[in-house]
MDAnalysis code that builds the backbone (N, CA, C; Angstrom):
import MDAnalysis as mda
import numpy as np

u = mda.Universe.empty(339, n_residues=113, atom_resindex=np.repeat(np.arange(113), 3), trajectory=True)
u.add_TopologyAttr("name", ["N", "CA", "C"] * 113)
u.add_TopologyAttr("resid", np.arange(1, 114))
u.add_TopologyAttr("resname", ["UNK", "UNK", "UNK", "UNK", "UNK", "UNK", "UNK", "UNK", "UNK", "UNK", "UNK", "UNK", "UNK", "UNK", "UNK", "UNK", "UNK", "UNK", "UNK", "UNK", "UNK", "UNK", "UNK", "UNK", "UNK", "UNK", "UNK", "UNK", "UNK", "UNK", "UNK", "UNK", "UNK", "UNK", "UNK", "UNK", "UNK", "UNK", "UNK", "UNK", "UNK", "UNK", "UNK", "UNK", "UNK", "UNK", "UNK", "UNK", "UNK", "UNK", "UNK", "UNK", "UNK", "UNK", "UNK", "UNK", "UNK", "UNK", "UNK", "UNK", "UNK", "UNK", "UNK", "UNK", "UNK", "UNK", "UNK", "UNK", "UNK", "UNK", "UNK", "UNK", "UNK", "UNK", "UNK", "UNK", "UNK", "UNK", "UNK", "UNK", "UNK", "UNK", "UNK", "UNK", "UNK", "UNK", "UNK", "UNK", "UNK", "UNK", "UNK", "UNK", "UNK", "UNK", "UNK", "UNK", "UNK", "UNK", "UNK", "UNK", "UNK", "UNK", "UNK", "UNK", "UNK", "UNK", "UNK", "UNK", "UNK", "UNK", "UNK", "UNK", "UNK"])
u.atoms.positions = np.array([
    [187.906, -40.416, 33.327],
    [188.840, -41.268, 34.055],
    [188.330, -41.458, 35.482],
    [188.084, -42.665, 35.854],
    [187.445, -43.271, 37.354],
    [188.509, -42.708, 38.589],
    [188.756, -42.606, 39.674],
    [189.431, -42.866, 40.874],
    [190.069, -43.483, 41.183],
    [190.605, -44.258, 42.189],
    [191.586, -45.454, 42.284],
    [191.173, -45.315, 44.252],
    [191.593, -46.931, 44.490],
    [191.503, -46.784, 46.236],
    [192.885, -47.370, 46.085],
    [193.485, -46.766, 47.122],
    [194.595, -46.961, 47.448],
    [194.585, -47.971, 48.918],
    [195.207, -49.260, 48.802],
    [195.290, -49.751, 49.964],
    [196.810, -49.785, 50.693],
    [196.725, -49.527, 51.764],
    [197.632, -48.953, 52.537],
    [197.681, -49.674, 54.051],
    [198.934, -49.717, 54.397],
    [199.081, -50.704, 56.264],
    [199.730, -49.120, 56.841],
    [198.898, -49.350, 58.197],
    [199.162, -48.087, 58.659],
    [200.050, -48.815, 59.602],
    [200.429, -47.337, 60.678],
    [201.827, -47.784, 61.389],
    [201.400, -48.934, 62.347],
    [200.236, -49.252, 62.843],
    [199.749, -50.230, 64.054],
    [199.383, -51.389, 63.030],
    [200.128, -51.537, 61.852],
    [199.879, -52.697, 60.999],
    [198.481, -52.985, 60.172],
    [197.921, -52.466, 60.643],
    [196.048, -52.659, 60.753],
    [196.291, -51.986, 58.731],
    [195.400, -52.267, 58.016],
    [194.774, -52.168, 57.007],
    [193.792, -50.860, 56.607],
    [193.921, -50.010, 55.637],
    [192.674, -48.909, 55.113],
    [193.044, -48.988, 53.856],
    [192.177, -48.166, 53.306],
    [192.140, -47.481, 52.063],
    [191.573, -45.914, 52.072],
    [192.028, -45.548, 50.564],
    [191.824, -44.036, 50.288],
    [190.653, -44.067, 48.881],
    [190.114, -43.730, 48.886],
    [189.192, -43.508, 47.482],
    [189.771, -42.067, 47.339],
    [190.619, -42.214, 46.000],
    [191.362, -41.238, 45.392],
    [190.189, -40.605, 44.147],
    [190.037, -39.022, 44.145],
    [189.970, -38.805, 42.548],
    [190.597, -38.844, 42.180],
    [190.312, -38.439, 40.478],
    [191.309, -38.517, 38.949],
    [192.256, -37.687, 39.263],
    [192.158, -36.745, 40.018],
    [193.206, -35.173, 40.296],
    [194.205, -35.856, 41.395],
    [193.876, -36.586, 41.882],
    [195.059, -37.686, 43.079],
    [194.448, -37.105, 44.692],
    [192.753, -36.398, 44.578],
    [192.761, -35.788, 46.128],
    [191.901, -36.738, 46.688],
    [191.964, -37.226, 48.231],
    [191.400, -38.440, 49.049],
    [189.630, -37.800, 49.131],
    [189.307, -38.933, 48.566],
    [187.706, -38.303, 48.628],
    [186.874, -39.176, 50.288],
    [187.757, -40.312, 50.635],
    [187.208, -40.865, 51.007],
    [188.012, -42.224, 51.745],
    [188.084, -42.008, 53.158],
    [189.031, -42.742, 53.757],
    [188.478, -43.513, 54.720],
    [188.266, -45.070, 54.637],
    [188.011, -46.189, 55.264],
    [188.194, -46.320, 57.053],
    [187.868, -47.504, 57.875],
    [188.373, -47.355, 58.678],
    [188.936, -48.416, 59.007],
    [189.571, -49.198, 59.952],
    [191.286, -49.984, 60.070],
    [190.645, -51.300, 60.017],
    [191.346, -51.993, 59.283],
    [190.772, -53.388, 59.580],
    [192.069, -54.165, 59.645],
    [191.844, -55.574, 60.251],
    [192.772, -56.697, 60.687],
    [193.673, -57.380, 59.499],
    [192.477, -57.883, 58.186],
    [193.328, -58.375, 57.415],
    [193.366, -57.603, 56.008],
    [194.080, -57.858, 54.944],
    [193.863, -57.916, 53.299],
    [192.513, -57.724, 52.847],
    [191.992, -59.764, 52.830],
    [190.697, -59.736, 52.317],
    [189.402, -59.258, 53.189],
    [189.541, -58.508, 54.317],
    [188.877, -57.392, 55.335],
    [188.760, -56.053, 54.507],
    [189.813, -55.898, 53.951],
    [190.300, -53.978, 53.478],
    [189.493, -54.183, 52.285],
    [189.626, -55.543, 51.688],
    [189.219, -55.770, 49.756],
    [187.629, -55.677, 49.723],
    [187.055, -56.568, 50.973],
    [185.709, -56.574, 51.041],
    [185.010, -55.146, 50.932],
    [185.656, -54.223, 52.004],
    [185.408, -53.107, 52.469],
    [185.392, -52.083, 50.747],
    [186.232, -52.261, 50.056],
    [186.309, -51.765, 48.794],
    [185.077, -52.108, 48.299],
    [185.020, -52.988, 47.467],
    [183.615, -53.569, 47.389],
    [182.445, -53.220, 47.886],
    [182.300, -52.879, 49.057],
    [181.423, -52.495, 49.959],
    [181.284, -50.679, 49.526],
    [182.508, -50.382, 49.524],
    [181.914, -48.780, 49.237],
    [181.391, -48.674, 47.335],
    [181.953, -49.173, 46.796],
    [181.785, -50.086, 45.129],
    [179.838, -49.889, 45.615],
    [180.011, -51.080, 45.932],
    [178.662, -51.159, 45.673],
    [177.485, -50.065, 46.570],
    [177.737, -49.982, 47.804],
    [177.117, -48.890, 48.164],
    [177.081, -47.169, 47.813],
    [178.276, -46.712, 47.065],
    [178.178, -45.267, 46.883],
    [177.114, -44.721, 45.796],
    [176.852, -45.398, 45.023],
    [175.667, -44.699, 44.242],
    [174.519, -44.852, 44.878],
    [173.708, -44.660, 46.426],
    [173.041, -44.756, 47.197],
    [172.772, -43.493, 48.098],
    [171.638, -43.251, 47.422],
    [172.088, -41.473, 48.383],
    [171.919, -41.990, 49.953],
    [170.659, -43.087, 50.506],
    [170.372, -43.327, 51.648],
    [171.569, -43.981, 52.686],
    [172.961, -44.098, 51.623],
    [174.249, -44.464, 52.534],
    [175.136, -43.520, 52.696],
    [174.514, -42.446, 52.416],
    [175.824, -40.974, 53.347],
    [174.952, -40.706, 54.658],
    [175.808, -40.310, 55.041],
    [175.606, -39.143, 56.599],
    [176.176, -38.130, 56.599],
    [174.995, -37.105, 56.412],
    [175.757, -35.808, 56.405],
    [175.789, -35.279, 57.654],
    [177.121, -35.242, 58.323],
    [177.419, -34.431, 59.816],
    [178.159, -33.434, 60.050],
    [178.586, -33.162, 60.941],
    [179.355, -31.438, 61.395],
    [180.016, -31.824, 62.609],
    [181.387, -31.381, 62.540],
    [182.370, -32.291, 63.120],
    [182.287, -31.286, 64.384],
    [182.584, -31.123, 65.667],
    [182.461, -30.542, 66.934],
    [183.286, -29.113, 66.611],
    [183.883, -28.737, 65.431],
    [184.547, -27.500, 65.516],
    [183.944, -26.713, 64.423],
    [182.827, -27.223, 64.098],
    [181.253, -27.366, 63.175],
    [181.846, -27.119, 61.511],
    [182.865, -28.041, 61.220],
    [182.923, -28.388, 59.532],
    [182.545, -29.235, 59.452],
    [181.149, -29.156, 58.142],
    [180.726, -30.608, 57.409],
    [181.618, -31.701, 56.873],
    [180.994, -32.821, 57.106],
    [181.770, -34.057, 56.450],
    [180.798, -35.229, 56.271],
    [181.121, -36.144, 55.965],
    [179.764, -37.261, 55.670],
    [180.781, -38.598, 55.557],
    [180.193, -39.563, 56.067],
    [180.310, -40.936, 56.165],
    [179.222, -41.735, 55.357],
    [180.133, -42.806, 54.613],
    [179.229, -43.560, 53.649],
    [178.952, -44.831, 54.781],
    [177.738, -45.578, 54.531],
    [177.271, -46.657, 55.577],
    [176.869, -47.865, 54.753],
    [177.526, -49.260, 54.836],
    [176.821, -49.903, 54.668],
    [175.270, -50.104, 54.292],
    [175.088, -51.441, 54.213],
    [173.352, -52.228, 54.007],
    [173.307, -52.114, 55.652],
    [174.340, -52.526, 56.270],
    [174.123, -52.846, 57.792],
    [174.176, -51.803, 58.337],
    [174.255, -50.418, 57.833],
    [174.335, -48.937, 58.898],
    [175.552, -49.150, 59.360],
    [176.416, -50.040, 58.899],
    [177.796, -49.765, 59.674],
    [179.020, -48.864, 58.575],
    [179.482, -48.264, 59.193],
    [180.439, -47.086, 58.509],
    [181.389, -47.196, 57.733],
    [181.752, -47.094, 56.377],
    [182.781, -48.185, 55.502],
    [183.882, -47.100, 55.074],
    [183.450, -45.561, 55.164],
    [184.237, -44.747, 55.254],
    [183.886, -43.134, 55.547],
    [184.699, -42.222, 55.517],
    [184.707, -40.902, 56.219],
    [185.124, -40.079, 55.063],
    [184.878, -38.987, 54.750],
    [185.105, -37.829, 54.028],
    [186.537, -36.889, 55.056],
    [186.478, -36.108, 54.153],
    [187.843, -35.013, 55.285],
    [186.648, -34.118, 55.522],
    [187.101, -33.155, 56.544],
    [186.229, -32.018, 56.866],
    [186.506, -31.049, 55.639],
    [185.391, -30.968, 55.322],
    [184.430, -29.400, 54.331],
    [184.913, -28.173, 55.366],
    [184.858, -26.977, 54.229],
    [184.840, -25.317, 54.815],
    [183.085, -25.213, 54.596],
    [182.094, -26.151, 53.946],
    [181.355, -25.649, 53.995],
    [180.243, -26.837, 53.121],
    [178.827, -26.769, 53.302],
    [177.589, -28.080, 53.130],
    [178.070, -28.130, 51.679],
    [177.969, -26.916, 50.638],
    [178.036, -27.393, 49.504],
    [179.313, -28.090, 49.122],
    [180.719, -27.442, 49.669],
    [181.997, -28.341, 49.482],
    [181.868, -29.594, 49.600],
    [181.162, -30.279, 50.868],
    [180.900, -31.622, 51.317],
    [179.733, -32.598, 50.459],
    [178.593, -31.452, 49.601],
    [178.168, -32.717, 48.642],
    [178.549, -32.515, 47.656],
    [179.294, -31.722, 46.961],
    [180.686, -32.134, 46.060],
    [181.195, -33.309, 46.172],
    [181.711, -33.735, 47.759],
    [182.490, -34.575, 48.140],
    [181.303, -35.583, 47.578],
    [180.515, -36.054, 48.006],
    [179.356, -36.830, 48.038],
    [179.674, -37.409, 46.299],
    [178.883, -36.045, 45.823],
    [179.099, -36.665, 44.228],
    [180.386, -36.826, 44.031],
    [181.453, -36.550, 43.896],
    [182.825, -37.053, 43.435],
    [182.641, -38.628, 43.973],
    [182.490, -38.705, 45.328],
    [182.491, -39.929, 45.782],
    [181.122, -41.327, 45.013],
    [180.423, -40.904, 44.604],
    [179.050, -41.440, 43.556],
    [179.830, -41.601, 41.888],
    [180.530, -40.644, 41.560],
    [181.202, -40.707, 40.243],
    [182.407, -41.303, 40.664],
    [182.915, -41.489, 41.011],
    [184.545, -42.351, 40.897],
    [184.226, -43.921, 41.492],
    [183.688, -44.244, 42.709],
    [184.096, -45.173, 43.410],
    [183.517, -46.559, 42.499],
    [182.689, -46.478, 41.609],
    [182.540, -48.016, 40.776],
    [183.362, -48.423, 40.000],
    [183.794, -47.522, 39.248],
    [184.902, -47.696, 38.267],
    [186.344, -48.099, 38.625],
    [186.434, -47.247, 39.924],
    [187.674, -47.291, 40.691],
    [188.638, -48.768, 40.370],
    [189.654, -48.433, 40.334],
    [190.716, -49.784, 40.172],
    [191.287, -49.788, 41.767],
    [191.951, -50.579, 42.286],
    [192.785, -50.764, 43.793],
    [194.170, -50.531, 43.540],
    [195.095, -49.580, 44.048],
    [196.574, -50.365, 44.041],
    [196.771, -50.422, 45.195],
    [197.183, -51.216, 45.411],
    [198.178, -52.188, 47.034],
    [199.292, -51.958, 47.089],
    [199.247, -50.759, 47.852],
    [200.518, -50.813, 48.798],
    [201.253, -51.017, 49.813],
    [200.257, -51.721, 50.303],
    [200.706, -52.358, 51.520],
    [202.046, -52.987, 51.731],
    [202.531, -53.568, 50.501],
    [204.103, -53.695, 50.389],
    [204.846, -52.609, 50.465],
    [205.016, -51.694, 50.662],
    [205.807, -50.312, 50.277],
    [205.964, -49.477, 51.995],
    [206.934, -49.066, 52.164],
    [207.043, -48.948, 53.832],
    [206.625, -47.563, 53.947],
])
C-alpha cells in the first residue's frame, strides 16, 4: 500500500503538503506556497524527483539531529523530513520517502478548517 500527500492551508492561508506513510506517519513536509495548482505542481515534483538519490540532502539540524531535504532538478527544496534521533533513522526516512511518494494518491483538505 503507497502513501498519500495530504494537502493542507495553513493558518497564514498559504498552501503545503504532508507525504504520509501507509502507517499515517509524515515522512515528508513541503514548503508554503501561494496557490492550489503551486502545492499540486510541488506534488509532482517530489513524484517525480524522490527515486533520485542525488535529490536528498543529508543535514544536522543546529541541536545536531539528522534530517534531509528532497531538491528539485533546480536544487530548489520541495520538501523537509522531521528531525531523526539518529543517520540511520533519517535514511529510513529517505527510503520510506523513495517507496511511497510515486504511488502516492493526494487528498485535499484544504476545504476542512
Amino acid at each position: 500500500m503507497p502513501g498519500k500527500f495530504e494537502l493542507k492551508k495553513a493558518s497564514n492561508g498559504q498552501l503545503y503538503f504532508n507525504l504520509k506513510s501507509p502507517n499515517g506517519q509524515t515522512i515528508l513536509t513541503s514548503e508554503m506556497y501561494k496557490t492550489k495548482p503551486s502545492a499540486l505542481n510541488g506534488i509532482e515534483s517530489v513524484k517525480k524527483n524522490a527515486p533520485v538519490d542525488a535529490r536528498y540532502g543529508k543535514k544536522t539540524s543546529a541541536s545536531g539531529k539528522p534530517f534531509f531535504v528532497l531538491k528539485a532538478g533546480n536544487n530548489q527544496v520541495i520538501g523537509q523530513s522531521e528531525m531523526y534521533e539518529n543517520e540511520k533513522a533519517r535514511d529510513a526516512g529517505i527510503a520510506s520517502v523513495k517507496k511511497n511518494a510515486e504511488g502516492a494518491k493526494t487528498a485535499d483538505l484544504t476545504a476542512q478548517a
